[in-house]
PyMOL CGO cylinders between C-alpha atoms (Angstrom):
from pymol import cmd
from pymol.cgo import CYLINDER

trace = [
    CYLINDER, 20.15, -0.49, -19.83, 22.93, -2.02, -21.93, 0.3, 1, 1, 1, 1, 1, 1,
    CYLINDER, 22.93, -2.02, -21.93, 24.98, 0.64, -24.32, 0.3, 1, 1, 1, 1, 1, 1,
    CYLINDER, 24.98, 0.64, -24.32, 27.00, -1.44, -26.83, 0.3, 1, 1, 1, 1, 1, 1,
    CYLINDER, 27.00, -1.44, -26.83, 28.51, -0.63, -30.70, 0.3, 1, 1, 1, 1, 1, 1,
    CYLINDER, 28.51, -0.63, -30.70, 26.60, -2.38, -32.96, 0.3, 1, 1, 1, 1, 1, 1,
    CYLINDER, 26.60, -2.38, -32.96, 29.79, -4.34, -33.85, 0.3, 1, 1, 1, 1, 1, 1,
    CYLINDER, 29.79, -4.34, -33.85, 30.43, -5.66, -30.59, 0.3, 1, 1, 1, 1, 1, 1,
    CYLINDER, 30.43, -5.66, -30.59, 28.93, -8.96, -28.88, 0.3, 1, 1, 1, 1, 1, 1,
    CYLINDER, 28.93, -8.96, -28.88, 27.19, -8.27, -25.69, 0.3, 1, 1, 1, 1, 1, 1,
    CYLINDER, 27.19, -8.27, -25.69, 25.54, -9.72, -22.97, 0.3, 1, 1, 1, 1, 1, 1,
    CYLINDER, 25.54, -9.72, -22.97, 21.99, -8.53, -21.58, 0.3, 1, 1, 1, 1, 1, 1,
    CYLINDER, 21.99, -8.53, -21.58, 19.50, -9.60, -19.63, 0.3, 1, 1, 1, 1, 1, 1,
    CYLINDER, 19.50, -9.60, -19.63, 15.51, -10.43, -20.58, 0.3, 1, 1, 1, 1, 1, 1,
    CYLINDER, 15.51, -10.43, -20.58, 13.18, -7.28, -21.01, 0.3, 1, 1, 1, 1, 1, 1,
    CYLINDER, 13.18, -7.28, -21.01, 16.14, -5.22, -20.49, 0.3, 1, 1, 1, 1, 1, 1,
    CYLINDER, 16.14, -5.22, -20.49, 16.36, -2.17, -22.74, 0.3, 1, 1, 1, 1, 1, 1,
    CYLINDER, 16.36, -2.17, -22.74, 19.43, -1.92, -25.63, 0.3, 1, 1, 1, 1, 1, 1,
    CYLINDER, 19.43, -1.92, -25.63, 20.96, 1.02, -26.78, 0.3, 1, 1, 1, 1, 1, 1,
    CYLINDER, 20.96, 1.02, -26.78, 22.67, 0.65, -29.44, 0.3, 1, 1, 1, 1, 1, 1,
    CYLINDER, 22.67, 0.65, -29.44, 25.68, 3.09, -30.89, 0.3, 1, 1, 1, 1, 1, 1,
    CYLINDER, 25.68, 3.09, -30.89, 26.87, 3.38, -34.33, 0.3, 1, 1, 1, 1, 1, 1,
    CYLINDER, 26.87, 3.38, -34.33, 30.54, 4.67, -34.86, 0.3, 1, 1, 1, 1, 1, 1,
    CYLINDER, 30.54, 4.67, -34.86, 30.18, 3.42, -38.82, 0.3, 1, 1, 1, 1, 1, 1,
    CYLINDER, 30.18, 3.42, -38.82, 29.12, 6.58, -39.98, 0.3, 1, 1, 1, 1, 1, 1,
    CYLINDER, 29.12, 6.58, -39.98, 26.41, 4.90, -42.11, 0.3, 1, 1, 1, 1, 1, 1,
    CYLINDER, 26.41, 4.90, -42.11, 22.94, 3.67, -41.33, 0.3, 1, 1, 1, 1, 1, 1,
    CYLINDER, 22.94, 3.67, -41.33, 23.34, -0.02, -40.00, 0.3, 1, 1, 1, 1, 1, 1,
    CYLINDER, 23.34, -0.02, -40.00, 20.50, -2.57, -40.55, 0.3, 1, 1, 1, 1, 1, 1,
    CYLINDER, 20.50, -2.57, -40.55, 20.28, -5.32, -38.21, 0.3, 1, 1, 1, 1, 1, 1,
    CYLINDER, 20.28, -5.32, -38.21, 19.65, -8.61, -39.57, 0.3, 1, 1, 1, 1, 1, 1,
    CYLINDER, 19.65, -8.61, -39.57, 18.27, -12.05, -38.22, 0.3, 1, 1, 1, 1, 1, 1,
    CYLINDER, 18.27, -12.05, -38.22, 21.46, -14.49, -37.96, 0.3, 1, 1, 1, 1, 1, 1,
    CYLINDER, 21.46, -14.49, -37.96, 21.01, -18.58, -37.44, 0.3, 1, 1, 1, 1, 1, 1,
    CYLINDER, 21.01, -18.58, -37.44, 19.65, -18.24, -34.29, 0.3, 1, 1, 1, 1, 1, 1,
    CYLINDER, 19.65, -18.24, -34.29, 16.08, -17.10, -32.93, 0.3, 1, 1, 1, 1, 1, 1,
    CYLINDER, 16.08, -17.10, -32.93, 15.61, -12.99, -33.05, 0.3, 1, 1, 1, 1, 1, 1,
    CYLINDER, 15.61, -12.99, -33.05, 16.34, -11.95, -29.43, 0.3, 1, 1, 1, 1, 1, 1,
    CYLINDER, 16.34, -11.95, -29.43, 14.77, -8.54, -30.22, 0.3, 1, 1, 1, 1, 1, 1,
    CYLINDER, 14.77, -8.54, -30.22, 11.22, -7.17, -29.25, 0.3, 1, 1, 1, 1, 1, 1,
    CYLINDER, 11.22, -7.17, -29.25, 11.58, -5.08, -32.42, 0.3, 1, 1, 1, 1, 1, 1,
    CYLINDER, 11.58, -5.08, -32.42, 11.26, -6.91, -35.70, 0.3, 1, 1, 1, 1, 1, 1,
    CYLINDER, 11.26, -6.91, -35.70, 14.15, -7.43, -38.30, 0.3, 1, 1, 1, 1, 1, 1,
    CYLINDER, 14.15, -7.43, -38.30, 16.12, -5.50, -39.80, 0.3, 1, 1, 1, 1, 1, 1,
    CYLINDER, 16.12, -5.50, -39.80, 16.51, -3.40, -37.13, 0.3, 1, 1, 1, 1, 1, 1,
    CYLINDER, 16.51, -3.40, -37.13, 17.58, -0.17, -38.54, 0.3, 1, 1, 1, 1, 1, 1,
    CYLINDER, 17.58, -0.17, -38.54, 20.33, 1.46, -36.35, 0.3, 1, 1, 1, 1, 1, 1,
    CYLINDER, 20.33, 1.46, -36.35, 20.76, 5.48, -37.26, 0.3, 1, 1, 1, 1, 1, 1,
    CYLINDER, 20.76, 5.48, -37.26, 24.24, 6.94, -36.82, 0.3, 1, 1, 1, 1, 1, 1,
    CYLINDER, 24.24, 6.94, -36.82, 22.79, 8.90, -33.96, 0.3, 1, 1, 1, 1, 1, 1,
    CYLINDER, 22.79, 8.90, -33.96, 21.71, 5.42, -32.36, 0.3, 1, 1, 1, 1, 1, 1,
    CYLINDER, 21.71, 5.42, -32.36, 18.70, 3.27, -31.50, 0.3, 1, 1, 1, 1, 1, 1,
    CYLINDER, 18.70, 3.27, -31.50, 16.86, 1.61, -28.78, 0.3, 1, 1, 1, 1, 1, 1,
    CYLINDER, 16.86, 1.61, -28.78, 15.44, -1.61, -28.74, 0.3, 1, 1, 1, 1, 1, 1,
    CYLINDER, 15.44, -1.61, -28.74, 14.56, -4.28, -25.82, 0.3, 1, 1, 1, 1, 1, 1,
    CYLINDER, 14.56, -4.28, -25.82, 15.39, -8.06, -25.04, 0.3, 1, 1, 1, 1, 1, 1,
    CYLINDER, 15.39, -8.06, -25.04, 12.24, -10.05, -25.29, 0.3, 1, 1, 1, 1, 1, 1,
    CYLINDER, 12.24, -10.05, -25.29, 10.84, -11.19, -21.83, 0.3, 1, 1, 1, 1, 1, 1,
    CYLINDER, 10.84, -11.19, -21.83, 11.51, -15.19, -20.24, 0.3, 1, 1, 1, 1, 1, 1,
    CYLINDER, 11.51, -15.19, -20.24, 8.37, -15.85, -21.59, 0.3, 1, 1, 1, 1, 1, 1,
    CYLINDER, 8.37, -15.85, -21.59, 9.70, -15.52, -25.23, 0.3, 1, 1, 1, 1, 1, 1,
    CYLINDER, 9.70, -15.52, -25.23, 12.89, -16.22, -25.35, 0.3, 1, 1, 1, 1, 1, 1,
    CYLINDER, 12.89, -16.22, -25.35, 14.94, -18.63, -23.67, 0.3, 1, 1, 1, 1, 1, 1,
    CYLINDER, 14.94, -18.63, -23.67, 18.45, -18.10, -21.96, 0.3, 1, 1, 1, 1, 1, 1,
    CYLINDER, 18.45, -18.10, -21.96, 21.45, -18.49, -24.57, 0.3, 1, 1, 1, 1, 1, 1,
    CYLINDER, 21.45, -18.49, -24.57, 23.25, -16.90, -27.25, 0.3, 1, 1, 1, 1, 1, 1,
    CYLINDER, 23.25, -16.90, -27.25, 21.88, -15.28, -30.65, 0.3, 1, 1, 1, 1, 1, 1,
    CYLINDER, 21.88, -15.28, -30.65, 23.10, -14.22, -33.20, 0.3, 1, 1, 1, 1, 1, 1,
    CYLINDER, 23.10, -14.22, -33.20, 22.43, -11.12, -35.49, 0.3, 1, 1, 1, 1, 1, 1,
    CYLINDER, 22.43, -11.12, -35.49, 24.28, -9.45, -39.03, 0.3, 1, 1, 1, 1, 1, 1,
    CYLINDER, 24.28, -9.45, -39.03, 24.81, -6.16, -38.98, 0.3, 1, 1, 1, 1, 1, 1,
    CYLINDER, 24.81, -6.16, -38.98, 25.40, -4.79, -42.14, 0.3, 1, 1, 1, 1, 1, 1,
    CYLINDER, 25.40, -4.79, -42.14, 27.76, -1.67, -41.12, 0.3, 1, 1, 1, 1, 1, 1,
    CYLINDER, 27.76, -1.67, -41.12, 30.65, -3.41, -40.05, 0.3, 1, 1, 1, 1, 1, 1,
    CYLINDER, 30.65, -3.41, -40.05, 33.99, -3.68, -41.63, 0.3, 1, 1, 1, 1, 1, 1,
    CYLINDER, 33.99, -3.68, -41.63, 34.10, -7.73, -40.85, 0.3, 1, 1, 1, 1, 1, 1,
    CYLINDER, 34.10, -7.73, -40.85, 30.99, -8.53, -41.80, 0.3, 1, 1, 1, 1, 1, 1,
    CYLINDER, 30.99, -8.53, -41.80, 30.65, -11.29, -39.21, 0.3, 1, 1, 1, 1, 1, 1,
    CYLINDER, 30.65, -11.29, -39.21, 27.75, -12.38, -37.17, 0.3, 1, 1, 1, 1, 1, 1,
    CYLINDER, 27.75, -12.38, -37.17, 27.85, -10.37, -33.44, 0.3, 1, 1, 1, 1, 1, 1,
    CYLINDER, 27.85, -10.37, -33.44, 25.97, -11.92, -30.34, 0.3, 1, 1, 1, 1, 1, 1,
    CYLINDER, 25.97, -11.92, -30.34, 23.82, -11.14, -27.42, 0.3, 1, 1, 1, 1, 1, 1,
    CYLINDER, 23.82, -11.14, -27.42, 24.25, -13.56, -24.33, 0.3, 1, 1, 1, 1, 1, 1,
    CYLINDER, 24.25, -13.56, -24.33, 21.08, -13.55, -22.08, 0.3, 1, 1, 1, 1, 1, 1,
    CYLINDER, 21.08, -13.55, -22.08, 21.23, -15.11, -18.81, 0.3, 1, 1, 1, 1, 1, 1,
]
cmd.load_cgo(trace, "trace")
């Protein structure tokens, strides 16, 4: 399992289960960036202060690279990234 702050970039690998933390204090919403939605879970993803889970989608459905995805909790507002194998 990979535990990362919804404001950080990460790497993970396919089918592999995400939890995600939330030190914002607010509910974050995860939202689809420029690239494909890595996520098994539709967008937005809605990320709870007390956290979330989520999964990579498998080989089959997504190809290895780097996406992108907003959240809308964090104080730069900038895209973050999940790099699968």
């Amino acid at each position: 399992m990979a535990t990362t702050d919804v404001c950080n970039d990460f790497h993970a690998k396919h089918d592999e289960t995400v939890h995600f933390t939330n030190a914002s204090g607010i509910t974050c919403e995860l939202k689809q960036g420029t690239t494909e939605w890595p996520f098994t879970d539709p967008p937005p993803l809605k990320v709870p202060v007390s956290g979330s889970k989520t999964k990579i989608k498998s080989k089959a459905d997504l190809k290895d690279g780097t996406y992108n995805f907003i959240p809308s909790c964090c104080p730069d507002l900038m895209p973050k990234s999940v790099t699968v194998p």
